[in-house]
C-alpha positions, 0 to 999 in steps of 0.5 A: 246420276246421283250414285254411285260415286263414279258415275255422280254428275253424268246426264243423259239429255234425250230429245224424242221427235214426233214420229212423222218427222220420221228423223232419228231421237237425239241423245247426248251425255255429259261427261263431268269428269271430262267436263265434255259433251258426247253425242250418241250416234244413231250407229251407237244405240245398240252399245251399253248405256252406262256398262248397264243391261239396258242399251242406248236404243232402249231408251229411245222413244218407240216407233210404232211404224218400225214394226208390225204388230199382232195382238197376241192374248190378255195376261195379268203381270203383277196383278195388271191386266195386259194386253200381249203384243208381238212386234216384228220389225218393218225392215231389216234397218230396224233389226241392224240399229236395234239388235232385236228380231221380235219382241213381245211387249205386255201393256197395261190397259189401264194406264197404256204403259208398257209393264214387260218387253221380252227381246229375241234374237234371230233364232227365236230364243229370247236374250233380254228381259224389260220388267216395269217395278214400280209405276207412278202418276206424275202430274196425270201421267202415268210413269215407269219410276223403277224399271229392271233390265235382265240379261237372260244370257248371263243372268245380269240385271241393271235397274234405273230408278227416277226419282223427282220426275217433272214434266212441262218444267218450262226448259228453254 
């Protein structure tokens, strides 16, 4: 994080395994302030990510066999074509470590990026609300650059802007 000021220095390292090797991502912050390491636990994901809208699990990689998916309809979301797809979770461990019971899902057909995720509770009414605002090509890769989570419950919004993205730099 570059800004603000009191968040200045924390990194999030995330490490997405392939999904066959069926094993939880990794996630872990460091803290500057503390000058400390703290590894978020697969039992934490549901909690805050940074006191923001968006939620650890939401920045984990999606498992496609953690739901079942139904192909709802084409709908355009800013200017995109889309398809709209339901999923549902597989089990009921989905639903306790990612708190969502349904979630309808917009991706674009030309770049196969999710643009808007709707999330529902187990009542069927919709509570949080996934927008991509702004979608760049990096190095061919299509990429979420800004993003907004809004909170429909209490109308808070959080958004996460990347800036300088690279991949395949070469990372030990």
């Amino acid at each position: 994080f570059t800004s603000p000021t009191d968040v200045k220095g924390v990194v999030l390292q995330s490490i997405n395994y392939d999904e066959v090797a069926q094993k939880e991502d990794d996630q872990w912050m460091y803290l500057p302030a503390f000058r400390q390491i703290r590894r978020i636990a697969a039992t934490d994901k549901r909690g805050s990510f940074m006191g923001s809208q968006f939620s650890y699990i939401d920045l984990d990689k999606l498992r496609v066999s953690d739901y079942q998916q139904k192909l709802l309809g084409d709908e355009k979301i800013n200017e995109r074509d889309c398809y709209l797809i339901e999923r549902t979770p597989a089990s009921l461990e989905v639903i306790n470590r990612t708190g969502y019971h349904k979630v309808n899902v917009w991706v674009d057909k030309a770049s196969s990026v999710v643009v808007k995720q709707v999330y529902f509770d187990a009542k069927g009414i919709p509570f949080k609300e996934f927008m991509a605002k702004k979608l760049e090509q990096v190095q061919s890769i299509w990429t979420v650059t800004h993003s907004e989570m809004r909170d429909l419950v209490n109308g808070r919004t959080s958004e996460l802007i990347f800036s300088n993205v690279r991949y395949d730099v070469g990372l030990d």
